[in-house]
C-alpha positions in Angstrom: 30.6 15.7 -73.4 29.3 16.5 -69.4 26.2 18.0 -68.7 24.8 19.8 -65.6 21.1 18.7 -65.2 18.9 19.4 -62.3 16.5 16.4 -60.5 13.9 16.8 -57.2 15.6 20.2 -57.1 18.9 18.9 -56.4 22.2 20.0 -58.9 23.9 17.0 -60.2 26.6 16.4 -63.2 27.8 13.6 -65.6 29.2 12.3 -68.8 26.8 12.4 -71.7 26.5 8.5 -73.1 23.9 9.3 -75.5 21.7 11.9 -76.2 18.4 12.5 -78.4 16.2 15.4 -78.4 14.1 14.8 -75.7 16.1 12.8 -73.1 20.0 12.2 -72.6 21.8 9.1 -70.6 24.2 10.2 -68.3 26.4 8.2 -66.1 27.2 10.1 -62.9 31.1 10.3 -61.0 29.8 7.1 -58.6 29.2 5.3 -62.1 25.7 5.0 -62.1 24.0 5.5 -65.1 20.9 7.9 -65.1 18.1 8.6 -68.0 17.9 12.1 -67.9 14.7 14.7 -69.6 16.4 17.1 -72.0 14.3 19.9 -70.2 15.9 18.7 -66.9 19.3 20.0 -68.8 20.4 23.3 -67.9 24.3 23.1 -69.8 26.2 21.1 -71.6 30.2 21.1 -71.9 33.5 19.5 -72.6 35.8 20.7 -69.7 36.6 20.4 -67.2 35.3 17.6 -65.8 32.2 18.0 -63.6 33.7 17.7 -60.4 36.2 20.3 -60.8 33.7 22.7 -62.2 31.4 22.4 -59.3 34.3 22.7 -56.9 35.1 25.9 -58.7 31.9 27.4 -58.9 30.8 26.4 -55.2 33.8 28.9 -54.2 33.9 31.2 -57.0 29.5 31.1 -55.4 30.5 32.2 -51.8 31.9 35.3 -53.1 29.0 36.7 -55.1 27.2 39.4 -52.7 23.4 38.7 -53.1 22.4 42.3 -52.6 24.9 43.4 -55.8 23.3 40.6 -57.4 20.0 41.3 -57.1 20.7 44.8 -58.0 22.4 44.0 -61.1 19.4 41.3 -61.7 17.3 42.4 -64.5 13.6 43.6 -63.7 12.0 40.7 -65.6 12.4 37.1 -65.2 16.1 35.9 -66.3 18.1 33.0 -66.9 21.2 32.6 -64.3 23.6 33.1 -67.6 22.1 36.5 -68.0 23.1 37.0 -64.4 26.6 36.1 -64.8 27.1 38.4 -67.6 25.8 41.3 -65.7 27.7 40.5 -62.6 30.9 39.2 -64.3 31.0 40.2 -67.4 29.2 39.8 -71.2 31.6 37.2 -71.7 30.9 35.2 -68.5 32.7 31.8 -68.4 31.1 28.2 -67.5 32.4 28.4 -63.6 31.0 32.0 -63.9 27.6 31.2 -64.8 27.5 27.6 -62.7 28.3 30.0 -60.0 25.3 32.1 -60.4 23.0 28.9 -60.7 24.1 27.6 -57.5 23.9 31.3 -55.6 21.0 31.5 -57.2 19.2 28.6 -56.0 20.1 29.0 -52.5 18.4 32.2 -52.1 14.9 32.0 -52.7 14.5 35.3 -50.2 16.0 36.8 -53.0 15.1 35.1 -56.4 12.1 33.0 -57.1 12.2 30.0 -59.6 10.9 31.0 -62.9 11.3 27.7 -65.0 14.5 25.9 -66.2 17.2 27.7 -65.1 15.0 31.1 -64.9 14.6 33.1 -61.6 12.7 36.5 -60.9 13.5 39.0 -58.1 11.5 39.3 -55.6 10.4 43.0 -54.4 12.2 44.6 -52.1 9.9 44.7 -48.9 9.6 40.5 -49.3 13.4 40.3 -49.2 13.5 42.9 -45.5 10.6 40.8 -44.1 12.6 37.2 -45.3 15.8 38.5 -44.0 14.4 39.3 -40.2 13.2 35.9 -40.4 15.9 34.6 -41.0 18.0 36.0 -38.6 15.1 35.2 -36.1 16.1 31.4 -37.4 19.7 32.0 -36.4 19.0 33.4 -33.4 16.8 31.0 -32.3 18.8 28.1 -33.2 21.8 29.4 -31.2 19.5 30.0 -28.7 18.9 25.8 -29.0 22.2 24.9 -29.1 22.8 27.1 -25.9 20.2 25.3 -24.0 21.3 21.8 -25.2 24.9 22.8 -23.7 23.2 23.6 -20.7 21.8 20.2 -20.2 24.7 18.3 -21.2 26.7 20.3 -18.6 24.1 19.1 -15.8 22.1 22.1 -15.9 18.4 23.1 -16.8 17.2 26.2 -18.7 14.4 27.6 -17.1 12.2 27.5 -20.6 12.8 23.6 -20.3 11.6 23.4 -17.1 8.6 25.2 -18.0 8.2 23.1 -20.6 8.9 19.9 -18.9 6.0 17.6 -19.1 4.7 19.0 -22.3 8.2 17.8 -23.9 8.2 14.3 -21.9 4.8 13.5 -22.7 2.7 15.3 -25.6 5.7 17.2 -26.9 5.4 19.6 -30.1 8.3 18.5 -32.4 8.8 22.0 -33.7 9.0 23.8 -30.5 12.7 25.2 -29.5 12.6 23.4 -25.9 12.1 19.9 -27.2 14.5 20.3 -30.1 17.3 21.4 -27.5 16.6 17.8 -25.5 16.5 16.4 -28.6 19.7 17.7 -29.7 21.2 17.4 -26.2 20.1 13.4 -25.7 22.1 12.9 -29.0 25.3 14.5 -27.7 24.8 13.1 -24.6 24.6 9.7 -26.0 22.0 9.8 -22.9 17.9 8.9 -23.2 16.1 12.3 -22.7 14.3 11.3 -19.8 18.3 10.3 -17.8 19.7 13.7 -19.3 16.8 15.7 -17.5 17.0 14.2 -14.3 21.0 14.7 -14.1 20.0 18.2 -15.4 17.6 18.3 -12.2 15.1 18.8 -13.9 12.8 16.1 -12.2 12.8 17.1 -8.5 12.3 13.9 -7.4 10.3 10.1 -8.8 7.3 11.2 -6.5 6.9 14.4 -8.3 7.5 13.0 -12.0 4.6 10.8 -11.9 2.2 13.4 -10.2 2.8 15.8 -12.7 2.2 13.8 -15.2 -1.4 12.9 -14.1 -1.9 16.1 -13.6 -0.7 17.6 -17.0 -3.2 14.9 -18.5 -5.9 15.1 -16.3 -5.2 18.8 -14.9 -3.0 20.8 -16.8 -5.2 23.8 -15.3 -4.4 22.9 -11.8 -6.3 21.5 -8.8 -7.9 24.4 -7.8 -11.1 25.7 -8.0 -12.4 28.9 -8.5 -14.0 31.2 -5.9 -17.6 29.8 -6.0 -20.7 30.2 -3.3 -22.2 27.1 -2.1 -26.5 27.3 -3.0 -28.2 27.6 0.4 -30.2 24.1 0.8 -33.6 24.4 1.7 -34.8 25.1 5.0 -38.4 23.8 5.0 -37.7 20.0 5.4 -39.1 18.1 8.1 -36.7 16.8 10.6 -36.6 13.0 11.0 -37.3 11.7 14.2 -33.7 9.2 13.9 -30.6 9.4 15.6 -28.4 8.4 12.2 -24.6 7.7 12.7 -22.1 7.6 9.3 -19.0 4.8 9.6 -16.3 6.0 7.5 -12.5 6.4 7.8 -11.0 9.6 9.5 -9.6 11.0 6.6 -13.1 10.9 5.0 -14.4 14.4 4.8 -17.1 13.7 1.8 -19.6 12.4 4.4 -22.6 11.0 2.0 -24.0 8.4 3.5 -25.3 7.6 7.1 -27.3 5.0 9.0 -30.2 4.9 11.4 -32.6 2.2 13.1 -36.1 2.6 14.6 -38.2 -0.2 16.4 -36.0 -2.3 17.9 -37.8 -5.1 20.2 -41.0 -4.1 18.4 -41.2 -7.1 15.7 -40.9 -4.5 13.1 -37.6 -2.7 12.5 -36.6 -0.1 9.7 -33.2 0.7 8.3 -32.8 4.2 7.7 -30.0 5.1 4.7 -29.2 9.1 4.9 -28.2 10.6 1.9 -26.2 13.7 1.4 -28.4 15.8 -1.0 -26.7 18.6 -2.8 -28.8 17.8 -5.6 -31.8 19.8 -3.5 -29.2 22.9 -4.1 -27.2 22.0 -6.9 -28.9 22.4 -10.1 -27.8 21.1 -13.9 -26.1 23.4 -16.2 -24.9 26.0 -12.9 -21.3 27.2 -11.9 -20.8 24.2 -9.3 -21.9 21.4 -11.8 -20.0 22.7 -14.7 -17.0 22.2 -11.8 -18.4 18.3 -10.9 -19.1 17.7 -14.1 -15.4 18.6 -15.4 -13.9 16.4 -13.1 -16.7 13.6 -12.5 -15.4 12.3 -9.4 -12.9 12.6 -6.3 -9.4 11.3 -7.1 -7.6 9.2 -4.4 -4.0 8.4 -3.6 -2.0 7.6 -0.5 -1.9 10.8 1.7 -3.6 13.1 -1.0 -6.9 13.2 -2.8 -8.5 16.1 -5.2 -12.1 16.7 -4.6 -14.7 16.8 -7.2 -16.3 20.0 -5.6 -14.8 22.6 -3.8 -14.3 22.1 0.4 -16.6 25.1 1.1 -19.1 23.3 -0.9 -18.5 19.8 0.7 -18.5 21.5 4.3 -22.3 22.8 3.1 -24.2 19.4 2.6 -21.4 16.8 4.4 -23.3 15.0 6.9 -21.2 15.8 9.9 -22.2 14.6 13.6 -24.0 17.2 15.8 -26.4 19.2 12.9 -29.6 18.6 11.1 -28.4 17.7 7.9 -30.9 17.5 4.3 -30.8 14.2 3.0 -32.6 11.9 0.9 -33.6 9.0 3.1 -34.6 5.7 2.1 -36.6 3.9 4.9 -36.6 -0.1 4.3 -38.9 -2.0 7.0 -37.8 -5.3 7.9 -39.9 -8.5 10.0 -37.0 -8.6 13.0 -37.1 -11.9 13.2 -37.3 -13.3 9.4 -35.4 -10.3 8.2 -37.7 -9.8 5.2 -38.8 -6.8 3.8 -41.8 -5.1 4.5 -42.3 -1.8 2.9 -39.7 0.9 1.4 -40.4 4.8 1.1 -38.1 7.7 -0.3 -38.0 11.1 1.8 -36.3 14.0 1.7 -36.0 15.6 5.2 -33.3 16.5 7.6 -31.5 14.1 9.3 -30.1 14.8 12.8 -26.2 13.1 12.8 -25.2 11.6 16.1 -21.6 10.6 15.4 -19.2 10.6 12.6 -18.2 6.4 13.4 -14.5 5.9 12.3 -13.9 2.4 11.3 -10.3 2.5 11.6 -10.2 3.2 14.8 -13.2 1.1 16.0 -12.5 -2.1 13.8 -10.4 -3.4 16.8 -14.0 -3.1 18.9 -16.9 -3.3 16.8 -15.4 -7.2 16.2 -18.0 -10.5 15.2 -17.3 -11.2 19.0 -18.7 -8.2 19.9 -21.8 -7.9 17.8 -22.8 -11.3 18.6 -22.4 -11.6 22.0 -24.5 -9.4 24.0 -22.9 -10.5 27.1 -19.3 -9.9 25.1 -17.5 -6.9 26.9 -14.5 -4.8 26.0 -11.6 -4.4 29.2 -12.9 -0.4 28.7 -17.1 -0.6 29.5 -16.6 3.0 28.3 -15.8 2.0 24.9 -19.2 0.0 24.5 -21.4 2.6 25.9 -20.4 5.2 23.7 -21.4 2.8 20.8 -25.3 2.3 19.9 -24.8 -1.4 20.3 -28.0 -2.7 19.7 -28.8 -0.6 16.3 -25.3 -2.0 15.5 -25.9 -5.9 16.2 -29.0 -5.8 14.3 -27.5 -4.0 11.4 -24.8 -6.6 11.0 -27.4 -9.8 11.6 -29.1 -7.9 8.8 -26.0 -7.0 6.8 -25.3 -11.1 7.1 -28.9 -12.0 5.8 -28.5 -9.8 2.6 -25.4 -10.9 1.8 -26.7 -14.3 2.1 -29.4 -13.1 -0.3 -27.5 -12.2 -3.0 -25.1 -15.2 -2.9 -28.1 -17.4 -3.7 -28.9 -14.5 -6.9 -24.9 -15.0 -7.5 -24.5 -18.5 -7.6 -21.5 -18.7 -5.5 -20.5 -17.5 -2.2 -18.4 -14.0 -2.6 -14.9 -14.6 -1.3 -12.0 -12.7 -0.9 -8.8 -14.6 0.1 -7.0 -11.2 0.0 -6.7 -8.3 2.4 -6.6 -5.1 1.7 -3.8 -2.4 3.0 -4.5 0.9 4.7 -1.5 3.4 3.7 -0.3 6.3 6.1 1.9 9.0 5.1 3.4 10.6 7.5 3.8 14.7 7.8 1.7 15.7 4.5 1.6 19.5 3.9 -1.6 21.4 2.8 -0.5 21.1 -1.1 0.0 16.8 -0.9 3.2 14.9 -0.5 7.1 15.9 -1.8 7.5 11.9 -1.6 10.2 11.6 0.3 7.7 10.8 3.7 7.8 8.1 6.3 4.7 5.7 4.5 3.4 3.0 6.8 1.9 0.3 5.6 -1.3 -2.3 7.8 -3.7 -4.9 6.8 -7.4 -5.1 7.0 -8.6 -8.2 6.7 -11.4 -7.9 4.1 -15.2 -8.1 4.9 -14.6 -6.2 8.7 -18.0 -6.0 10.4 -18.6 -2.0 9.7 -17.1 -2.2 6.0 -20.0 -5.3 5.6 -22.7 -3.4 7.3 -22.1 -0.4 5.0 -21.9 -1.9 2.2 -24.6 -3.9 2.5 -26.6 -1.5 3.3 -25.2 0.9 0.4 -26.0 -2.2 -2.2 -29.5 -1.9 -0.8 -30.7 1.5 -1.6 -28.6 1.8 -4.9 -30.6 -1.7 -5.8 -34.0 -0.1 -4.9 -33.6 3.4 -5.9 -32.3 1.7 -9.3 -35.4 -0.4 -9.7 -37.7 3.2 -8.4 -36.1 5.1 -10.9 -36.8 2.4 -13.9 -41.0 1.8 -12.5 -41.3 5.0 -12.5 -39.9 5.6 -16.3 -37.2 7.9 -15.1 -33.6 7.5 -16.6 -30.9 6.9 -14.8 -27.3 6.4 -14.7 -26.4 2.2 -14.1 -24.2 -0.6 -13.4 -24.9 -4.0 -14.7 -23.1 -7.2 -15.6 -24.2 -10.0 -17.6 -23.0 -13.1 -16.2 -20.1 -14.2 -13.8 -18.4 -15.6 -16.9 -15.0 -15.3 -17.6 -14.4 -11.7 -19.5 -17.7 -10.3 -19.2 -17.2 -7.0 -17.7 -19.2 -5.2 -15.6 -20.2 -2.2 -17.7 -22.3 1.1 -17.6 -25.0 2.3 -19.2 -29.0 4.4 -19.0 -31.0 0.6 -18.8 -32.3 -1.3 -15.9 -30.0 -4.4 -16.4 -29.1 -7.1 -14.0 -25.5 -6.9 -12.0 -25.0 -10.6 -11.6 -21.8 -9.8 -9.7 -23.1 -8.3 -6.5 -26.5 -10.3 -7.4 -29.0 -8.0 -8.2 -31.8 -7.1 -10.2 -30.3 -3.4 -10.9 -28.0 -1.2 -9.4 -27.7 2.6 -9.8 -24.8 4.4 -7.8 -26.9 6.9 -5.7 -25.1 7.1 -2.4 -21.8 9.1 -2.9 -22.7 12.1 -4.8 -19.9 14.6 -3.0 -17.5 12.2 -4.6 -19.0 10.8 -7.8 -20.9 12.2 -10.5 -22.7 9.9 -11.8 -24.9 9.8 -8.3 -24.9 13.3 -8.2 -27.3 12.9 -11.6 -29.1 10.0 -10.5 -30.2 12.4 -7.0 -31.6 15.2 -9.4 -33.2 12.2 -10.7 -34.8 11.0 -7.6 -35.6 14.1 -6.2 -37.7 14.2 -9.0 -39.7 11.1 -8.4 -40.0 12.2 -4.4 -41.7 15.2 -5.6 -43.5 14.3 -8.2 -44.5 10.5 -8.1 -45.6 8.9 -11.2 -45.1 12.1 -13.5 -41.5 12.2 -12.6 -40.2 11.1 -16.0 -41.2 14.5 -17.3 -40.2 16.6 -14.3 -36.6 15.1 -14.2 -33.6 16.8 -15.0 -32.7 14.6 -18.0 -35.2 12.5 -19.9 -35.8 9.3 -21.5 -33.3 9.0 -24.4 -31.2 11.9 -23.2 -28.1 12.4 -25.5 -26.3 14.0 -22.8 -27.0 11.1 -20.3 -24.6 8.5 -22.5 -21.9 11.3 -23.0 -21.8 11.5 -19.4 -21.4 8.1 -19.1 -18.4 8.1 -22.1 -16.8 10.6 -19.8 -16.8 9.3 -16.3 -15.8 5.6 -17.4 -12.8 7.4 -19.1 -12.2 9.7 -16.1 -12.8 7.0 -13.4 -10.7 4.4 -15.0 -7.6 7.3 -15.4 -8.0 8.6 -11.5 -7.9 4.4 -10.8 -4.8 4.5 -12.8 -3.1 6.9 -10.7 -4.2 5.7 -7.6 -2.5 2.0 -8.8 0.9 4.3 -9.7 1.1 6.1 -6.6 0.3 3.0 -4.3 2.7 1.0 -5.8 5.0 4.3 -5.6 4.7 4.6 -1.7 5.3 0.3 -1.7 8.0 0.6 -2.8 9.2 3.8 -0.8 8.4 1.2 1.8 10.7 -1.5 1.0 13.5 1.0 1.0 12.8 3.1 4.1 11.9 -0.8 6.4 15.3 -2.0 4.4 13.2 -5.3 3.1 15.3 -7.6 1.1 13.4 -10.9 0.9 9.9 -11.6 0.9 7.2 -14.6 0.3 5.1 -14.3 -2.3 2.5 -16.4 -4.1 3.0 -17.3 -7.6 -0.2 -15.6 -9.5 1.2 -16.3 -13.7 3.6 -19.2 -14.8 3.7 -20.2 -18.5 6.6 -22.3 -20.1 9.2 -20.1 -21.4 8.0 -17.1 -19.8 9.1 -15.0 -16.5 7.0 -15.8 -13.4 4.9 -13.5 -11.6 4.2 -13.2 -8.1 2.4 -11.2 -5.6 3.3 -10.6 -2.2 1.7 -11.8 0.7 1.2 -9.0 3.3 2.5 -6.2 0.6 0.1 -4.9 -2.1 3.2 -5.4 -4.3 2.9 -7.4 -7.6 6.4 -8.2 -9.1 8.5 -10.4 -11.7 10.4 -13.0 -10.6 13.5 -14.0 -12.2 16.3 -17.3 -12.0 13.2 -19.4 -11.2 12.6 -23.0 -11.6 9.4 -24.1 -12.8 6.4 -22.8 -10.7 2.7 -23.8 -10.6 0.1 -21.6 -10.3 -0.5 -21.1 -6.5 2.9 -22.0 -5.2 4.4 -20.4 -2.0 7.7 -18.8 -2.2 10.6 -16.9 -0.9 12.3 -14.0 -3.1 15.1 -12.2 -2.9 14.7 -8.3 -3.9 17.1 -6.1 -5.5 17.2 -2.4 -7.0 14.6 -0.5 -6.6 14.0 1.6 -9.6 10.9 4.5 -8.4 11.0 6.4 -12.1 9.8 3.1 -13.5 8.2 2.4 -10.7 9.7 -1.6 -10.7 11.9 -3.9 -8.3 13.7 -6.6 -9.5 13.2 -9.9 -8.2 15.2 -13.1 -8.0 13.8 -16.5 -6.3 15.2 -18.0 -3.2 12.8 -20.9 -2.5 10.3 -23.0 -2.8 8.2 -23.1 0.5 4.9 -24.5 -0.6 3.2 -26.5 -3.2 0.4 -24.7 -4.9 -2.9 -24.1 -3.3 -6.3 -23.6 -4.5 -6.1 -21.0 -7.1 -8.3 -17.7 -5.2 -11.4 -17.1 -6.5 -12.1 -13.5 -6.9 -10.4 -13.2 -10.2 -11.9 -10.2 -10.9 -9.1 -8.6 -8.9 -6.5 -10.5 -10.4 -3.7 -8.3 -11.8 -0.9 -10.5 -14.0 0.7 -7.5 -14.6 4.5 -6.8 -12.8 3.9 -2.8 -13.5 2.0 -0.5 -11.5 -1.2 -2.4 -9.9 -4.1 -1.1 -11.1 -7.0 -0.6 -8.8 -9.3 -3.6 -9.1 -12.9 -3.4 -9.9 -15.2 -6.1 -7.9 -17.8 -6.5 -5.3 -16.6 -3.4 -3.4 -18.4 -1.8 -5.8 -21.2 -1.8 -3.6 -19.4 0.0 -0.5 -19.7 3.9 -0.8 -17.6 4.8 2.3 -14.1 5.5 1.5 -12.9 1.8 1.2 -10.1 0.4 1.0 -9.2 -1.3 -2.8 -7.7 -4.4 -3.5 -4.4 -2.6 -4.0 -4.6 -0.5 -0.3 -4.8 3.1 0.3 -8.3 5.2 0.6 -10.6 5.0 -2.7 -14.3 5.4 -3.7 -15.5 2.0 -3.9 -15.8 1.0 -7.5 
């Protein structure tokens, strides 16, 4: 005896072994044996065998018209053997009724399970609504299968392309677009990412890792919306200084400048100028909803997206020949011991001299010439149009607090590296296409005007830091623990020693065009100007201010993702560089070497950081000469193979904090220029805030 039996909704069939009343044991055509529920049975037969019955009523199935049968389908519920003897006959046979179950069970637009073997119709205006689906389903899946041909013949559908970076990177499994890649990789035999770009796509490696920042970070676009800049006030004193900023000419976020009064008089005062939108800006309005979105200025090679809009930025940038507001902090010095005096917060206007460019004065403003007095360019032009002396004492003074903070530190600060300036050539209003002529210089690290800046930047985010926490007010800080291995320098609303630059505190005050976080901490101190020691309940945010930690959550998320990018697209336009200059060897310093793993090495006057395969064994340190291959700019990697030995290893270089064992995109180190708020340079080139 057979029996037809039904399990997890599937029909199967088999020979009866044995059989009591409430379960049966069946072995099945492949010869497995299967203990079967007697309510699971639905028939039970001699002949023919179950194969030949199925194979019967599977065609005898495709021939029963589902709209006949559901008219002929009684009103009530009903077994499929009642079925078969209204659409066959009252004397329906076994492939007759088997025919019925299976047509039956694939149309549950028409009948609806009722039990063992017992369906129901469903009403009429279900089965119209089910059947324009359906055909919706067919349509749409031709419509698939159209668009997967498409891309396996080389060609893009336009909804693909549309669809692009959603599918690459945070793709919805269910949507048509990513099921036709799907389907078209398999036929293909190719990895999506390969089939797209032979589709075209990906209009070029530059553009593929752009957009995909930007569909993570702003899938919106870069934009901004029409917004008026808030009038700054017009009732500040003007300060009797002649203040000069030192930035680098693509710098248009002017925040900070420099002045110096008293010169020659025993007692000399250092005058850091402040942007101050915050004396316009207010929390919680249209333009902070915008800064506080973004959280800070994002920086690449020949590109950058501003945290406010330009017409905003053109309103409170300090530029040379206006009366700009700032908040000033004044820092008296003894000229001759260099020690401090007395310190005092204004907010006034600030009459700009000169917009200094470091990169085109580093070649002047030399130690040489801020040493020597008598020192003299071959142009006497180029020295007069320089205010020399406020220069000289700002880098003996730069020199002293340096000094200063070593002592705090421990150890002397020292950067072995040097960091790269990147120029790309021929950028349009809307950023790169990639394909541009990139150019590629040094800057030896710790140049006279970066060291006076940043110097005097630590300053006043040292003593506005330590202001801010006498007076009770929060703010937003820096800090690190210790100059031990793995302790990180973190962020946070507490007054807490940074023992990497060697300070007591250290709130980031000076950039707030480009940074958020010093945007709060102005509202902050523009508090305590005007309101002295009742600032902490005048301030914008108070102590214990939920909102102050989620701001922090934020930017630290935000900041480390734009640094990301930055790292990508540098190490993009390095290796445009090797291509376009036609570089095939290279020394490099060995950086990682462990037994049984691949060295890695890092360039010496490239900011380039690569794995180096067929090598001998390499210490730590060792000098050596490599031979480059393919460049591959969609993974962004260059492959490697070693050439020579040409040096034994040297010291290993100190500033670890910089050092990147990785051989995939650099990332954009986090150190000491931390305390620089001009645009400088990073560890890994091009034009960044300083971290």
């Amino acid at each position: 005896m057979y029996a037809l039996f039904e399990e997890a909704g599937k029909l199967q069939s088999g020979r009866v072994l044995s059989d009591t009343d409430a379960s049966a044991q069946m072995e099945l055509a492949t010869g497995k044996r299967v203990k079967v529920k007697s309510a699971q049975v639905l028939l039970r037969f001699d002949k023919p065998q179950p194969t030949e019955l199925l194979q019967a009523a599977s065609a005898l199935a495709n021939t029963i018209e589902l709209e006949l049968a559901w008219e002929f389908a009684p009103p009530d519920e009903f077994s499929f053997g009642q079925l078969a003897q209204e659409y066959f006959s009252d004397k329906a046979t076994l492939t007759e009724q088997v025919a019925c179950l299976l047509k039956l069970s694939e149309a549950p637009h028409y009948f609806r399970r009722a039990g063992k073997g017992h369906f129901k119709k469903a009403p009429a205006d279900v089965i119209a609504q089910a059947l324009v689906a359906i055909e919706k389903k067919k349509l749409l899946q031709a419509q698939i299968e159209d668009w997967a041909q498409q891309l396996v013949d080389g060609q893009c559908p336009a909804s693909v392309q549309t669809q692009l970076y959603k599918i690459l990177f945070k793709p919805d499994k269910n949507a048509a677009e990513y099921k036709a890649v799907v389907m078209a990789a398999k036929q293909s035999q190719r990895p999506p990412l390969t089939l797209l770009q032979q589709a075209g796509a990906i209009q070029s490696a530059y553009d593929f890792h752009w957009q995909r920042f930007l569909f993570d970070h702003f899938p919106k676009g870069t934009g901004f919306p029409s917004l008026q800049a808030p009038a700054l006030p017009q009732d500040l004193p003007v300060a009797d200084v002649k203040a000069y900023s030192i930035d680098d000419s693509q710098t248009t976020e002017i925040d900070d400048a420099l002045s110096v009064q008293g010169l020659g008089s025993g007692t000399v005062t250092l005058g850091i100028h402040i942007a101050a939108p915050a004396l316009a800006l207010q929390p919680g309005d249209a333009i902070d909803a915008i800064a506080r979105q973004r959280l800070s200025t994002v920086y690449m090679p020949g590109h950058k997206i501003t945290m406010l809009p330009d017409s905003v930025v053109q309103t409170y940038t300090l530029d040379a020949g206006r009366a700009c507001p700032a908040l000033s902090l004044y820092v008296s010095f003894d000229e001759h011991t260099l020690e401090v005096q007395t310190t005092l917060t204004r907010l006034e206007k600030v009459p700009i001299i000169a917009n200094l460019r470091h990169d085109k004065l580093d070649h002047i403003v030399t130690e040489a010439w801020l040493s020597d007095a008598t020192f003299a360019h071959e142009d006497p032009a180029l020295d007069a149009e320089l205010p020399r002396a406020e220069l000289q004492f700002m880098h003996r003074l730069a020199r002293h607090l340096k000094a200063k903070r070593e002592v705090v530190r421990g150890k002397p600060e020292q950067f072995n590296r040097p960091d790269f300036n990147f120029r790309v050539d021929g950028v349009g209003d809307h950023g790169p296409r990639g394909d541009e002529t990139v150019h590629l210089s040094i800057r030896p690290r710790g140049a006279a005007l970066d060291l006076i800046v940043a110097e005097a930047m630590i300053l006043a985010n040292s003593t506005w830091g330590q202001w801010l926490a006498d007076l009770g007010v929060p703010g937003l800080y820096r800090s690190q623990a210790s100059l031990a291995p793995g302790i990180k320098v973190r962020m946070g609303t507490r007054a807490l020693p940074h023992a990497g630059i060697g300070v007591p505190c250290y709130a980031w005050s000076t950039s707030p065009l480009r940074r958020y976080t010093d945007l709060v901490n102005q509202w902050q101190l523009v508090a305590c100007v005007r309101n002295g020691a009742t600032a902490a309940l005048a301030a914008p945010f108070k102590p214990k201010d939920a909102s102050l930690m989620s701001i922090v959550s934020a930017f630290e998320d935000a900041y480390s993702a734009y640094n990301s990018n930055q790292g990508t697209m540098e190490r993009y336009w390095t290796l445009q560089y090797l291509q376009q200059q036609q570089l095939q060897e290279l020394d490099a310093t060995v950086i990682k070497s462990f037994p049984g793993e691949v060295p890695v090495v890092r360039a010496i006057n490239l900011p380039l950081v690569l794995s180096l395969h067929s090598a001998p064994p390499l210490e730590r340190g060792a000098l050596v000469r490599v031979r480059l291959g393919a460049v591959d700019n969609m993974a962004l990697d260059v492959s490697a193979s070693f050439l020579a030995l040409l040096d034994a290893p040297s010291a290993p270089e100190e500033d670890s904090a910089e050092e990147e064992l990785s051989a995939g995109p650099l990332t954009i180190a986090m150190d000491l220029d931390e305390a620089s708020d001009g645009e400088a340079t990073t560890a890994t080139g091009g034009t960044a805030p300083a971290v």
